[in-house]
PDBQT receptor file of N, H, CA, C and O in Angstrom, charges set to zero:
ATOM      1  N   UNK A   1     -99.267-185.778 159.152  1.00  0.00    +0.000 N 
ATOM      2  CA  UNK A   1    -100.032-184.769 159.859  1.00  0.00    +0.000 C 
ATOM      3  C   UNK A   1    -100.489-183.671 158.908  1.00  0.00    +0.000 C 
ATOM      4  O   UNK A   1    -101.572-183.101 159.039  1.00  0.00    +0.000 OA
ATOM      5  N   UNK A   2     -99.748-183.445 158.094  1.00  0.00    +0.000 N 
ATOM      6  H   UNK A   2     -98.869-183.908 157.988  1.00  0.00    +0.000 HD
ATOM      7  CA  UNK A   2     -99.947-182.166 157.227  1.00  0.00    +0.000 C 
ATOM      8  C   UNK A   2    -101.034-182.389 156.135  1.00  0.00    +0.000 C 
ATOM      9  O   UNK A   2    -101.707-181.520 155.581  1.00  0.00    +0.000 OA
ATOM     10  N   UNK A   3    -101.066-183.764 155.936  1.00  0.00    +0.000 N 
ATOM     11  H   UNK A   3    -100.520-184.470 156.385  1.00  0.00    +0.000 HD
ATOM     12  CA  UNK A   3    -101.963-184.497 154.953  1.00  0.00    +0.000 C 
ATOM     13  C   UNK A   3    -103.237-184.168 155.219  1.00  0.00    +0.000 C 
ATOM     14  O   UNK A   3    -104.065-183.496 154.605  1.00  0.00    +0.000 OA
ATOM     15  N   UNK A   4    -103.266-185.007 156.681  1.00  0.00    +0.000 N 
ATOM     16  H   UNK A   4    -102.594-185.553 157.181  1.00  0.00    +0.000 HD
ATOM     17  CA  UNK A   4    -104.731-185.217 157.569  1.00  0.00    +0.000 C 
ATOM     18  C   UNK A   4    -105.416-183.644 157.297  1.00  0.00    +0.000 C 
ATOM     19  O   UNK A   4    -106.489-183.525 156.705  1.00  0.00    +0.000 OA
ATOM     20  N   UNK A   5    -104.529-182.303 157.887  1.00  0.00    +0.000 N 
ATOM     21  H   UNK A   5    -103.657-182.399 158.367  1.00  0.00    +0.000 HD
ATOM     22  CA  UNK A   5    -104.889-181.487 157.801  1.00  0.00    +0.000 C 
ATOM     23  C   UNK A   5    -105.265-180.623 156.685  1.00  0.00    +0.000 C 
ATOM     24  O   UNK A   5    -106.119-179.741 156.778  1.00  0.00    +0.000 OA
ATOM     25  N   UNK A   6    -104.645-180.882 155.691  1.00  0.00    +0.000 N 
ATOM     26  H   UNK A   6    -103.951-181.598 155.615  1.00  0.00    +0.000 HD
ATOM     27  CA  UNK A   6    -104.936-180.956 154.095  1.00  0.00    +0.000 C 
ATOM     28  C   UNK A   6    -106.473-181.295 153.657  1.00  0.00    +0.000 C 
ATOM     29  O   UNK A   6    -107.415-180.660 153.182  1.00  0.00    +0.000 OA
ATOM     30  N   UNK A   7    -106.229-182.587 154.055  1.00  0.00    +0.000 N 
ATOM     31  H   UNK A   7    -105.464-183.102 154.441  1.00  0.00    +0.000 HD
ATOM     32  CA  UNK A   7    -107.912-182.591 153.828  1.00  0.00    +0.000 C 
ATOM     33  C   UNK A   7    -108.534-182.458 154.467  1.00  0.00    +0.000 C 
ATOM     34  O   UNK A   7    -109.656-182.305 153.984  1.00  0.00    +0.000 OA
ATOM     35  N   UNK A   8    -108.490-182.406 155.599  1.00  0.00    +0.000 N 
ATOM     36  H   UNK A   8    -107.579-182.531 155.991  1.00  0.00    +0.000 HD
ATOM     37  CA  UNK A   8    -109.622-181.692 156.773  1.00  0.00    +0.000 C 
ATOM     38  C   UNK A   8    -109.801-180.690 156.041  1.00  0.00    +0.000 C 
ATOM     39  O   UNK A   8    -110.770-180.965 155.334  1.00  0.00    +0.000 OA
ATOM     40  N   UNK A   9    -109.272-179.254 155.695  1.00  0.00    +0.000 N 
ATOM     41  H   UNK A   9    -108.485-179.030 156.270  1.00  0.00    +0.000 HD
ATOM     42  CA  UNK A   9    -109.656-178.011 155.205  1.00  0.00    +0.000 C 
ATOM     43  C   UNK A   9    -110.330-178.284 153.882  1.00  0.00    +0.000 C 
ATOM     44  O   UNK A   9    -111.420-177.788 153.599  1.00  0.00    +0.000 OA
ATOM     45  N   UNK A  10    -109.664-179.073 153.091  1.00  0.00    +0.000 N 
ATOM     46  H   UNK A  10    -108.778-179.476 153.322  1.00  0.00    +0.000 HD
ATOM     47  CA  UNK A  10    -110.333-179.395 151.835  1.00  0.00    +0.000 C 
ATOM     48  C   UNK A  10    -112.046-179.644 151.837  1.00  0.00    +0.000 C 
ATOM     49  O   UNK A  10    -112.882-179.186 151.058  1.00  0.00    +0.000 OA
ATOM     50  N   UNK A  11    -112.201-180.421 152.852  1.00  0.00    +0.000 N 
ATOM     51  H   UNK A  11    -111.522-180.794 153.484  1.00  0.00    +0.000 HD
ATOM     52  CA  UNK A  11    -113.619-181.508 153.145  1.00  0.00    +0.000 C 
ATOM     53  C   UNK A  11    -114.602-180.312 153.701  1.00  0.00    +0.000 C 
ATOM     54  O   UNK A  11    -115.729-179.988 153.325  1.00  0.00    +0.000 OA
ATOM     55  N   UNK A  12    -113.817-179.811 154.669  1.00  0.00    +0.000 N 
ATOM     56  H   UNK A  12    -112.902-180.073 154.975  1.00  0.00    +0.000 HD
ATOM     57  CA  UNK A  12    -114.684-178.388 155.585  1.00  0.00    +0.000 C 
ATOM     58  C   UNK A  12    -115.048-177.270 154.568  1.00  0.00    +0.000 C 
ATOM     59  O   UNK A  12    -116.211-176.874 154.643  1.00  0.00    +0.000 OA
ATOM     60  N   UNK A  13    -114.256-176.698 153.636  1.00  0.00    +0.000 N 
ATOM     61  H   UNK A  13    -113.311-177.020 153.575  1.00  0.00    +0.000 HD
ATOM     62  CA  UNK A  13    -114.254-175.796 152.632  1.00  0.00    +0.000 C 
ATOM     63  C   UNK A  13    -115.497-176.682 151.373  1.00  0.00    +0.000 C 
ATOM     64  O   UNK A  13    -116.210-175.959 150.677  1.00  0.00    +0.000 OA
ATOM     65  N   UNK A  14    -115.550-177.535 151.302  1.00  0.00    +0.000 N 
ATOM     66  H   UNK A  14    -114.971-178.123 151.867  1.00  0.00    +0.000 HD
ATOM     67  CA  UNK A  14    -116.655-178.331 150.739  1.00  0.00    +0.000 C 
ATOM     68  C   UNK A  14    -117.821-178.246 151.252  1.00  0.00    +0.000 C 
ATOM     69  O   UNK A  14    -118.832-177.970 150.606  1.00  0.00    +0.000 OA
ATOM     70  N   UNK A  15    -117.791-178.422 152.176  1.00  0.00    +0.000 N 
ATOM     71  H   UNK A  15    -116.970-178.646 152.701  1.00  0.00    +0.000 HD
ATOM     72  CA  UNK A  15    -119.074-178.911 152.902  1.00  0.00    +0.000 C 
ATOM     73  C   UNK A  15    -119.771-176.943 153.048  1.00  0.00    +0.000 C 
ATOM     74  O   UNK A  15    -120.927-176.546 152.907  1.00  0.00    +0.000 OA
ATOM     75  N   UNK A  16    -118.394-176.077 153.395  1.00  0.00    +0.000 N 
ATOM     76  H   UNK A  16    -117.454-176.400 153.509  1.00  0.00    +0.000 HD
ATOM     77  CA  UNK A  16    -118.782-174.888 153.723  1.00  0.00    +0.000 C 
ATOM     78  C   UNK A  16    -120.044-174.226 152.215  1.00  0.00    +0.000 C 
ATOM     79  O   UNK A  16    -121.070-173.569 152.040  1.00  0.00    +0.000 OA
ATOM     80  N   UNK A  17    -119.300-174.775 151.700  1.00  0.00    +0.000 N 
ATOM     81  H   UNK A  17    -118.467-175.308 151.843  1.00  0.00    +0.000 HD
ATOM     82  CA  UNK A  17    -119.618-174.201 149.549  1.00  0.00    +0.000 C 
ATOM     83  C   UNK A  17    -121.186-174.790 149.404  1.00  0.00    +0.000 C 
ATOM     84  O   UNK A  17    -122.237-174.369 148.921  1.00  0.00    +0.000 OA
ATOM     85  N   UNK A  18    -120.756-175.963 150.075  1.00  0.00    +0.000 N 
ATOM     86  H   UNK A  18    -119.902-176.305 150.467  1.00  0.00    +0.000 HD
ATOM     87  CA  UNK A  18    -122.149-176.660 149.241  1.00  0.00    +0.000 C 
ATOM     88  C   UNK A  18    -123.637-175.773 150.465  1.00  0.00    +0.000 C 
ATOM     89  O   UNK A  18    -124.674-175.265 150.038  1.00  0.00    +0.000 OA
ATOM     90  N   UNK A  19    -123.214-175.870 151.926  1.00  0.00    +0.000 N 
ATOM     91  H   UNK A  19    -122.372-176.282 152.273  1.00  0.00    +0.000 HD
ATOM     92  CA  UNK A  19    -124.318-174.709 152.730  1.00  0.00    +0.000 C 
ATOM     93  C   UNK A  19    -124.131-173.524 151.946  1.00  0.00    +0.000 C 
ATOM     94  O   UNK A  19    -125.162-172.857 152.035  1.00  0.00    +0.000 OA
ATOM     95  N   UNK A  20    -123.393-173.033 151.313  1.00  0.00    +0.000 N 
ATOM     96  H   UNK A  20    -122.555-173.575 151.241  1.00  0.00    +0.000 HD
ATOM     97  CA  UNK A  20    -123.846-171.366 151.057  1.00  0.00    +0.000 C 
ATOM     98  C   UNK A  20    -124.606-171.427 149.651  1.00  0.00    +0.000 C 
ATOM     99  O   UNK A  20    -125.506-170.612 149.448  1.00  0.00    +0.000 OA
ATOM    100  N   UNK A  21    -124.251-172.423 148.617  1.00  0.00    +0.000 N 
ATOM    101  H   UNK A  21    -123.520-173.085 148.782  1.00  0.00    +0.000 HD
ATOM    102  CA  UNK A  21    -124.979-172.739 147.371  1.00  0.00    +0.000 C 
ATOM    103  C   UNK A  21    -126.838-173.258 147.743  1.00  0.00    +0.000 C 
ATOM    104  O   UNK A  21    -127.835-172.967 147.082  1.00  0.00    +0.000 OA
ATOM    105  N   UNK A  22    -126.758-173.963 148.825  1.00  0.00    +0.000 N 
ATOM    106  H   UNK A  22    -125.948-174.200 149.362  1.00  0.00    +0.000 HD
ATOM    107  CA  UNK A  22    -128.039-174.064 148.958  1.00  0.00    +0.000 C 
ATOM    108  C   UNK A  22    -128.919-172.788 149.968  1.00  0.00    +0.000 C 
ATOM    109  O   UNK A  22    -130.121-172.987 150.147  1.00  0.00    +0.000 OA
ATOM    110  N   UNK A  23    -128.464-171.887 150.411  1.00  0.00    +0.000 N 
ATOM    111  H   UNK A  23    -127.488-171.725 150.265  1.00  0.00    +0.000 HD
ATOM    112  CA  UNK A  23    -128.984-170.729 151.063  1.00  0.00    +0.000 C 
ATOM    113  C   UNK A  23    -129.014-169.503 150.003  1.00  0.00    +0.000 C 
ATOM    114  O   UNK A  23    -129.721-168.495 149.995  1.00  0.00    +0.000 OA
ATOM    115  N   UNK A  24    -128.035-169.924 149.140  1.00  0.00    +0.000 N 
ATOM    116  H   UNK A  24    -127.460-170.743 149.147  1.00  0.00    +0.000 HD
ATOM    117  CA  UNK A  24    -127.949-168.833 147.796  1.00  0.00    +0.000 C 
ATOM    118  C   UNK A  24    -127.371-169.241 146.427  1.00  0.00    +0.000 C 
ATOM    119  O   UNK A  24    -126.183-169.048 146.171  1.00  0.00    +0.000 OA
ATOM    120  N   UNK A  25    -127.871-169.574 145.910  1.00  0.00    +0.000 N 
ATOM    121  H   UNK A  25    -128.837-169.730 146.118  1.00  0.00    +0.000 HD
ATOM    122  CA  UNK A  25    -127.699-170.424 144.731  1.00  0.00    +0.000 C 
ATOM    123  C   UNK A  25    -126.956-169.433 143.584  1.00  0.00    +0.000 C 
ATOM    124  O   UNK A  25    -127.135-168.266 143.236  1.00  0.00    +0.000 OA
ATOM    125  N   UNK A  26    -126.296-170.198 143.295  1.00  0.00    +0.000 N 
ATOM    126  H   UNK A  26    -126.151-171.147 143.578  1.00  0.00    +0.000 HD
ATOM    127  CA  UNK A  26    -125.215-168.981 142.116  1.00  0.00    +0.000 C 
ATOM    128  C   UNK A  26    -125.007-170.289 140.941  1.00  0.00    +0.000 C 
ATOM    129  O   UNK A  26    -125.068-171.502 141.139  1.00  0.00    +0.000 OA
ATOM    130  N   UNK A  27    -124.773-169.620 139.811  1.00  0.00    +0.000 N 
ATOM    131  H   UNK A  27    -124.724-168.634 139.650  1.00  0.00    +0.000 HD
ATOM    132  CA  UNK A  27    -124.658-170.207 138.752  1.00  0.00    +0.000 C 
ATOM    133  C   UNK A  27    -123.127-170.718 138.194  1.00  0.00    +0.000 C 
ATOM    134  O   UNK A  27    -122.112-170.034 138.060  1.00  0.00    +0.000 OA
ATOM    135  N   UNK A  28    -123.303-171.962 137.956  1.00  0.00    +0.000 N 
ATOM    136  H   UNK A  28    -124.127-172.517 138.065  1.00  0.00    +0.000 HD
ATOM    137  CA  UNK A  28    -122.135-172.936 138.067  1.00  0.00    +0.000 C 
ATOM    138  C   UNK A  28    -120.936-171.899 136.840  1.00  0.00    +0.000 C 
ATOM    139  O   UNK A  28    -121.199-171.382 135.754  1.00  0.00    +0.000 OA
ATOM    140  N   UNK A  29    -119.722-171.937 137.581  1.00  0.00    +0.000 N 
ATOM    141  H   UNK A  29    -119.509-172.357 138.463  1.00  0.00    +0.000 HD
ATOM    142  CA  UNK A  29    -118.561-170.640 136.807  1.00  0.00    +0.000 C 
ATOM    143  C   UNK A  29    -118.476-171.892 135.064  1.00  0.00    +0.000 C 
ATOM    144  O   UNK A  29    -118.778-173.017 134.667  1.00  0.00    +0.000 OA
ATOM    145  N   UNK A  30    -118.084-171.094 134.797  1.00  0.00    +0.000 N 
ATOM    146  H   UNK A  30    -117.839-170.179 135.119  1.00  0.00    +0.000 HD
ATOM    147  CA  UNK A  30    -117.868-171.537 132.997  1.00  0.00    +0.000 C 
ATOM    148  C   UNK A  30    -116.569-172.454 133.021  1.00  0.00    +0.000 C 
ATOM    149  O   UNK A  30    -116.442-173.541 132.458  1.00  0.00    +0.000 OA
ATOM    150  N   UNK A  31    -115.567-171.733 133.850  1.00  0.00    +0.000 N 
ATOM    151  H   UNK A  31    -115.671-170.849 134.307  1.00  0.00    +0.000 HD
ATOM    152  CA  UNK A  31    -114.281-172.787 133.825  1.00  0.00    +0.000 C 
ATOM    153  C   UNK A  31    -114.917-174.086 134.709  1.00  0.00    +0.000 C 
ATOM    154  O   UNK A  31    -114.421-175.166 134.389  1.00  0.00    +0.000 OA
ATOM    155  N   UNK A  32    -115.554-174.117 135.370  1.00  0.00    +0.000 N 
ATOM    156  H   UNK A  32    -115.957-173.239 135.630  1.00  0.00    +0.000 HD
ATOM    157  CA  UNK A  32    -116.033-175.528 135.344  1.00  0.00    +0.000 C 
ATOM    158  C   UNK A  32    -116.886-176.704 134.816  1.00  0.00    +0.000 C 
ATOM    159  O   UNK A  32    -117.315-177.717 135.369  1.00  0.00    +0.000 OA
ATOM    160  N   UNK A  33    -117.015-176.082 133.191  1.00  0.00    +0.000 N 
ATOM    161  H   UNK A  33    -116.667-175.259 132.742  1.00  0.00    +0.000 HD
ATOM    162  CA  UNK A  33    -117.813-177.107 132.872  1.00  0.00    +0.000 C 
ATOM    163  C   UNK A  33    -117.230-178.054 132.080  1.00  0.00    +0.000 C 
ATOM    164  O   UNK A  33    -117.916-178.476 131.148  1.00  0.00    +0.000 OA
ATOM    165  N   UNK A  34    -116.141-178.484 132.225  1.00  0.00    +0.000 N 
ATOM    166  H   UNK A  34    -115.584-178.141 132.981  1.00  0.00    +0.000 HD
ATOM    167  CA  UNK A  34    -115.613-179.856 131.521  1.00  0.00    +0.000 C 
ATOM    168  C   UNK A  34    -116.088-181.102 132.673  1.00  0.00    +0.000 C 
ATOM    169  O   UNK A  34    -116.527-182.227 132.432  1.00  0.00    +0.000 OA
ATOM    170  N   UNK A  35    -115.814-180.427 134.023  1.00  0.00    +0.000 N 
ATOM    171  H   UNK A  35    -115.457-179.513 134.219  1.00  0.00    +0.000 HD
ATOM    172  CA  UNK A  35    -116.665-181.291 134.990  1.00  0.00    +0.000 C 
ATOM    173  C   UNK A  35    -118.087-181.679 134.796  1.00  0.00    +0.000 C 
ATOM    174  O   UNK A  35    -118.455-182.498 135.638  1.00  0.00    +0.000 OA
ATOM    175  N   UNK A  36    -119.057-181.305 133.872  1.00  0.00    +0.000 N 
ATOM    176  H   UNK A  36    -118.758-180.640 133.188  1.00  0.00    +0.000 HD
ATOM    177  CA  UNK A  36    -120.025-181.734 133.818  1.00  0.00    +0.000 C 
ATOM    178  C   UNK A  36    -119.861-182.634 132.147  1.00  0.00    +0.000 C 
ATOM    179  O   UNK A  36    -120.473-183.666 131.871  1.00  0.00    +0.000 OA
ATOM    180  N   UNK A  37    -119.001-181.994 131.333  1.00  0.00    +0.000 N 
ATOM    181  H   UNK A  37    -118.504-181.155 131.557  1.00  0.00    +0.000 HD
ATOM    182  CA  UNK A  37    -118.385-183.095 130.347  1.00  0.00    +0.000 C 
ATOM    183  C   UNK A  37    -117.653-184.153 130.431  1.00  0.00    +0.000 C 
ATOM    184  O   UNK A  37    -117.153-184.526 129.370  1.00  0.00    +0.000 OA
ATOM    185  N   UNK A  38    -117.352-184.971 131.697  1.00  0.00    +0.000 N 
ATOM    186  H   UNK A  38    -117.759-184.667 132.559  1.00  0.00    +0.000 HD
ATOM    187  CA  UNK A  38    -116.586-185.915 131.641  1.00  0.00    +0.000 C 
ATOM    188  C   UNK A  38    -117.495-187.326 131.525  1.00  0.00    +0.000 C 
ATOM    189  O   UNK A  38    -118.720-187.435 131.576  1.00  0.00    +0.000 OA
ATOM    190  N   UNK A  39    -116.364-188.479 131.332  1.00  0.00    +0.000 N 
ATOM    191  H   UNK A  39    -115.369-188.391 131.290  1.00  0.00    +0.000 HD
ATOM    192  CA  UNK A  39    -116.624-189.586 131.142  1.00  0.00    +0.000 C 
ATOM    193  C   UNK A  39    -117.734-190.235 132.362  1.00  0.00    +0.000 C 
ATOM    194  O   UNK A  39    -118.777-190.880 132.253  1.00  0.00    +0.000 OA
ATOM    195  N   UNK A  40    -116.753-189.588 133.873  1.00  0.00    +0.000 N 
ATOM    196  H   UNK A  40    -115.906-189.064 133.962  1.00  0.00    +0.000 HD
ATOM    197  CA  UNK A  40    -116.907-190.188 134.724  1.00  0.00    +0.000 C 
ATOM    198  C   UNK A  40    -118.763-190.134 135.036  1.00  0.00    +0.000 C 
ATOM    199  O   UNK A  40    -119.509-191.072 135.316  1.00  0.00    +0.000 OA
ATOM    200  N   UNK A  41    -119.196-188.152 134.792  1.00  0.00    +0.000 N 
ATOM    201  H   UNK A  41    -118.590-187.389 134.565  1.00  0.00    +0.000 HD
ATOM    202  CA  UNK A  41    -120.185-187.637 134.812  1.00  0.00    +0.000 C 
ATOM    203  C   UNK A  41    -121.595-188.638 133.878  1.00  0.00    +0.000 C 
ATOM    204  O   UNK A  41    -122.680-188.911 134.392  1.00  0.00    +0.000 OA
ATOM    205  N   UNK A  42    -121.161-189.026 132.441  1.00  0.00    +0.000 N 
ATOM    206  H   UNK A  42    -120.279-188.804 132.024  1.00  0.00    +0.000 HD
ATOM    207  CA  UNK A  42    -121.737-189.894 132.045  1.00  0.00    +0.000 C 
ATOM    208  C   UNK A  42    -122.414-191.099 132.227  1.00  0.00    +0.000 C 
ATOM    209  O   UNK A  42    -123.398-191.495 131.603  1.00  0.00    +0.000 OA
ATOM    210  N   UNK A  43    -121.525-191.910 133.558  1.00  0.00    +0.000 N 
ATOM    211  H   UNK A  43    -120.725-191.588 134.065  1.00  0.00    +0.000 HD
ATOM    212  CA  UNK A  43    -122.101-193.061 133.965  1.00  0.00    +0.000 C 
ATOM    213  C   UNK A  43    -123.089-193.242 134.467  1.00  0.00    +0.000 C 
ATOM    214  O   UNK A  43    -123.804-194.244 134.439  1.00  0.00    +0.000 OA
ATOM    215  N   UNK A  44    -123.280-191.831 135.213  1.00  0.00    +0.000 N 
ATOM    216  H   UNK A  44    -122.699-191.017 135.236  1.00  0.00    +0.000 HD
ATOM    217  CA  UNK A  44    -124.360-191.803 136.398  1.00  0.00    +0.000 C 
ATOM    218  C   UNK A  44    -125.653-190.834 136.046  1.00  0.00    +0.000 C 
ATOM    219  O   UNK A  44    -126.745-190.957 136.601  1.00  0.00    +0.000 OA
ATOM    220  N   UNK A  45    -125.345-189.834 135.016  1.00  0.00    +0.000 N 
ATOM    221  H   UNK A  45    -124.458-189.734 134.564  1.00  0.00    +0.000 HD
ATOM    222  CA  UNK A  45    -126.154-189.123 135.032  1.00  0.00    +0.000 C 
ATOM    223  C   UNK A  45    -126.187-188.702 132.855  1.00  0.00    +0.000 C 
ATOM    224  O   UNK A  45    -126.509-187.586 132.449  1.00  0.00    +0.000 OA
ATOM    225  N   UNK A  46    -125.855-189.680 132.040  1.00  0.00    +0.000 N 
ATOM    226  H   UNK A  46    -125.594-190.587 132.370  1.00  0.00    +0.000 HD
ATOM    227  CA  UNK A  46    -125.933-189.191 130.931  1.00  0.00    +0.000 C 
ATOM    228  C   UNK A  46    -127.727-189.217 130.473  1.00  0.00    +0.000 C 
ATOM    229  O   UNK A  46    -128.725-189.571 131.102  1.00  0.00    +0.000 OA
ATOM    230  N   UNK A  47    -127.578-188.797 129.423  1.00  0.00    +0.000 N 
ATOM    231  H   UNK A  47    -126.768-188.510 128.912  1.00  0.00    +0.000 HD
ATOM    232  CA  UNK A  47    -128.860-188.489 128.737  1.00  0.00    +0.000 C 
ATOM    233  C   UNK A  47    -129.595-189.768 128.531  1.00  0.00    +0.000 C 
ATOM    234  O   UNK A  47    -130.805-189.805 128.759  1.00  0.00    +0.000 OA
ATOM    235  N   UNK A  48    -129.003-190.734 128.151  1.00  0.00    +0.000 N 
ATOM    236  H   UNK A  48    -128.021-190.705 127.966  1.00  0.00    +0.000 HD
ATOM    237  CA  UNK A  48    -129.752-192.000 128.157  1.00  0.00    +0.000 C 
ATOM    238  C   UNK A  48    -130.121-192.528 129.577  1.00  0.00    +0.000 C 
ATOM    239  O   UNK A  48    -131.315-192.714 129.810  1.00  0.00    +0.000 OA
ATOM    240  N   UNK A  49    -129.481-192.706 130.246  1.00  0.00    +0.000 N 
ATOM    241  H   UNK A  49    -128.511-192.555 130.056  1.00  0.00    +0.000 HD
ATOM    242  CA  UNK A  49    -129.786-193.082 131.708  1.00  0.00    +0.000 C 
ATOM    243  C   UNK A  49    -130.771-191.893 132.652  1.00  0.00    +0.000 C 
ATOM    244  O   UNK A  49    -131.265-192.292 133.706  1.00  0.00    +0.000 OA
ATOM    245  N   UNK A  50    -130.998-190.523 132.229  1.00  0.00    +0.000 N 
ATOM    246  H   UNK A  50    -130.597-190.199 131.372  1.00  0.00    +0.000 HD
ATOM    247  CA  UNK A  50    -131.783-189.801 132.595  1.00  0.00    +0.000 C 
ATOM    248  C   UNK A  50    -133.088-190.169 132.153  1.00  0.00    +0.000 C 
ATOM    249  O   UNK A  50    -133.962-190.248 133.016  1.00  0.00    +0.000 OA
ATOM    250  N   UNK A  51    -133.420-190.444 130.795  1.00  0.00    +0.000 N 
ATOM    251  H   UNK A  51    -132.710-190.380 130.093  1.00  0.00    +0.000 HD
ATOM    252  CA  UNK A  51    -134.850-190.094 130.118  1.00  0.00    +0.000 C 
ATOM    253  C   UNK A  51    -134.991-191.670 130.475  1.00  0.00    +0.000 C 
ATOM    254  O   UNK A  51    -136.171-192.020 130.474  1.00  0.00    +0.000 OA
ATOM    255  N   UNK A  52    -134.095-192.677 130.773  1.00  0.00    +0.000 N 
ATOM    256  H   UNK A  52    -133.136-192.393 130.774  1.00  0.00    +0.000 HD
ATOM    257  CA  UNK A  52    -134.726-194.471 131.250  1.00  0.00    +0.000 C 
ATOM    258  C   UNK A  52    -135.164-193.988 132.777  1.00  0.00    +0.000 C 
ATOM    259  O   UNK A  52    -136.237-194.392 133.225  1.00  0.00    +0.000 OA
ATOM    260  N   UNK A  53    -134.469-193.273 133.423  1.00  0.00    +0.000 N 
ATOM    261  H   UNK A  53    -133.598-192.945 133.059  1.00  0.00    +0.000 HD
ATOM    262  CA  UNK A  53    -135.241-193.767 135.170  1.00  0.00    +0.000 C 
ATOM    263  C   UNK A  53    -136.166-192.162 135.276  1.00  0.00    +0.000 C 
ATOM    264  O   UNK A  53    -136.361-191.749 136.420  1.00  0.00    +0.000 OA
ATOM    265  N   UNK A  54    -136.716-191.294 134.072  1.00  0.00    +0.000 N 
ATOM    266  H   UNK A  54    -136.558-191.630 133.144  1.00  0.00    +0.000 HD
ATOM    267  CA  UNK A  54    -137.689-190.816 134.000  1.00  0.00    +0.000 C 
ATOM    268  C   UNK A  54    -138.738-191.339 133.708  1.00  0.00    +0.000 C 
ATOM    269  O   UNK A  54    -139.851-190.950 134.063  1.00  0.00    +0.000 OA
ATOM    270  N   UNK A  55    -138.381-192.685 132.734  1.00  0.00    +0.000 N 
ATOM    271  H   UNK A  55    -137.477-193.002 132.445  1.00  0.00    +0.000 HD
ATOM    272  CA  UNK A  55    -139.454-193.214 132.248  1.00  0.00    +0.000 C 
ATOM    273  C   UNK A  55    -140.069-192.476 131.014  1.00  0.00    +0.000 C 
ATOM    274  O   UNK A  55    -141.227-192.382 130.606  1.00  0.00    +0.000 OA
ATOM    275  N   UNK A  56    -139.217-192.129 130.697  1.00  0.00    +0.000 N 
ATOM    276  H   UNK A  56    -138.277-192.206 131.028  1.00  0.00    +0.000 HD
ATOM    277  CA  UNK A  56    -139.710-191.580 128.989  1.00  0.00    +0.000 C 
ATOM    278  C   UNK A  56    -139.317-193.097 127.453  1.00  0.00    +0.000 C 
ATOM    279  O   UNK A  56    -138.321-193.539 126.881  1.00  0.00    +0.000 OA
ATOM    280  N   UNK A  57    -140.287-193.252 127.439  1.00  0.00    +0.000 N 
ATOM    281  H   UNK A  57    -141.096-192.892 127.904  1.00  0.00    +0.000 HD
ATOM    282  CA  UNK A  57    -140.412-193.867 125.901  1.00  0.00    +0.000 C 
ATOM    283  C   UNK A  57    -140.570-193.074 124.347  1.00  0.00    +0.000 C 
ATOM    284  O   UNK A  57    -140.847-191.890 124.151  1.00  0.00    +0.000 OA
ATOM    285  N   UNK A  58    -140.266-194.264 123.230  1.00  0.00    +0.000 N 
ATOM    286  H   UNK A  58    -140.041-195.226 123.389  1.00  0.00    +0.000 HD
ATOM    287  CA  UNK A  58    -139.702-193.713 121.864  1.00  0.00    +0.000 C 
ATOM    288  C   UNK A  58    -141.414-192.942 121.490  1.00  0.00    +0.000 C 
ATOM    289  O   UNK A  58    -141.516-192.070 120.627  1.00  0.00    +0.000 OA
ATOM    290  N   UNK A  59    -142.376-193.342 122.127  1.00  0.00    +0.000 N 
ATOM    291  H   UNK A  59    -142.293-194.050 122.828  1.00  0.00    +0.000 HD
ATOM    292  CA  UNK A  59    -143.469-192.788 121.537  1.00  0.00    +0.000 C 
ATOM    293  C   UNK A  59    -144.052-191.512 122.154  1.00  0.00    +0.000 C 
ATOM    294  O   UNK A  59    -144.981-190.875 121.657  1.00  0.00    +0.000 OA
ATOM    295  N   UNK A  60    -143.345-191.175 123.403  1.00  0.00    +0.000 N 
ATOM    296  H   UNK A  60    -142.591-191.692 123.806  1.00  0.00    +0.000 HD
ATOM    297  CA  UNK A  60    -143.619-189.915 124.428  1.00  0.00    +0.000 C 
ATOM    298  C   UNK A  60    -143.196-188.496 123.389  1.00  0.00    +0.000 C 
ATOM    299  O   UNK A  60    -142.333-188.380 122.520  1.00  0.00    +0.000 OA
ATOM    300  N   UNK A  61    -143.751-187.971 123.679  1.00  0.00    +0.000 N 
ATOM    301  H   UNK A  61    -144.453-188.065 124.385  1.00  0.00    +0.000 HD
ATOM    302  CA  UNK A  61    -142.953-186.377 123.205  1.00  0.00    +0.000 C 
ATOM    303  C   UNK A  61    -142.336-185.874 124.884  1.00  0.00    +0.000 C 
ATOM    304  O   UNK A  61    -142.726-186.289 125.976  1.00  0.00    +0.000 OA
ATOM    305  N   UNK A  62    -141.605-185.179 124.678  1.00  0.00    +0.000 N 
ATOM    306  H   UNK A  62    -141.288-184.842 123.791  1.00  0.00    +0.000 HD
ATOM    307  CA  UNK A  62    -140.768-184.377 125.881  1.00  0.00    +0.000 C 
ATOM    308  C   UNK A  62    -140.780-182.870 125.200  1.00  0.00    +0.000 C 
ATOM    309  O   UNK A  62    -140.272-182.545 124.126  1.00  0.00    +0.000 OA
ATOM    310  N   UNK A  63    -141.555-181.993 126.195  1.00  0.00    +0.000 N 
ATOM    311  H   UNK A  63    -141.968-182.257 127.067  1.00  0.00    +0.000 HD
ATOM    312  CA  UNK A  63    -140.916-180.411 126.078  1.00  0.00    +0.000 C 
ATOM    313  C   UNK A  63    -139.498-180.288 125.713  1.00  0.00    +0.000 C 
ATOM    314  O   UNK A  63    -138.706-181.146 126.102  1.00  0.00    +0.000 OA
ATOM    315  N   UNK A  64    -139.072-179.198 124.929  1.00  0.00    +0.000 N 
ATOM    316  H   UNK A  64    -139.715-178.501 124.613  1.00  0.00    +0.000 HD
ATOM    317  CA  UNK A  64    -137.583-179.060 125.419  1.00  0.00    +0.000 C 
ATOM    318  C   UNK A  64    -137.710-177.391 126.151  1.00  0.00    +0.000 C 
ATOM    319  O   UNK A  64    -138.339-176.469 125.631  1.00  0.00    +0.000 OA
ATOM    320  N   UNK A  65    -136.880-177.303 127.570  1.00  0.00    +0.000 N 
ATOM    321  H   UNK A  65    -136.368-178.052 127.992  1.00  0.00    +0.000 HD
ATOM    322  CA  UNK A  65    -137.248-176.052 128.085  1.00  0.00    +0.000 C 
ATOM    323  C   UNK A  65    -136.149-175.205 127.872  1.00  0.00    +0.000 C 
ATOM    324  O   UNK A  65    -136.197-174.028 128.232  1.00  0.00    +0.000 OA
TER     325      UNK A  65
């Protein structure tokens, strides 16, 4: 029981974060950026797999912004 309710608050407190980030957008805290350095982060969203389903090729130039 204590579990269930565990993550019920966990999931609700999520869901609460992610409505107030999109009504007011704040800039991701510094102690969290190993979360955007991980392995896991890589699979789905690394630099090579970004600029392939952009469709950027070796002969394109890209801005850097």
């Amino acid at each position: 029981m204590l579990r269930r309710t565990t993550l019920f608050a966990g999931l609700l407190a999520a869901a609460g974060w992610l409505l107030l980030q999109r009504r007011r957008p704040m800039p991701m805290p510094a102690g969290l950026s190993s979360l955007l350095e991980s392995r896991c982060v890589e699979r789905f969203a690394g630099p090579g797999l970004l600029l392939e389903r952009a469709g950027v090729s070796g002969s394109m130039r890209v801005p850097d912004a």
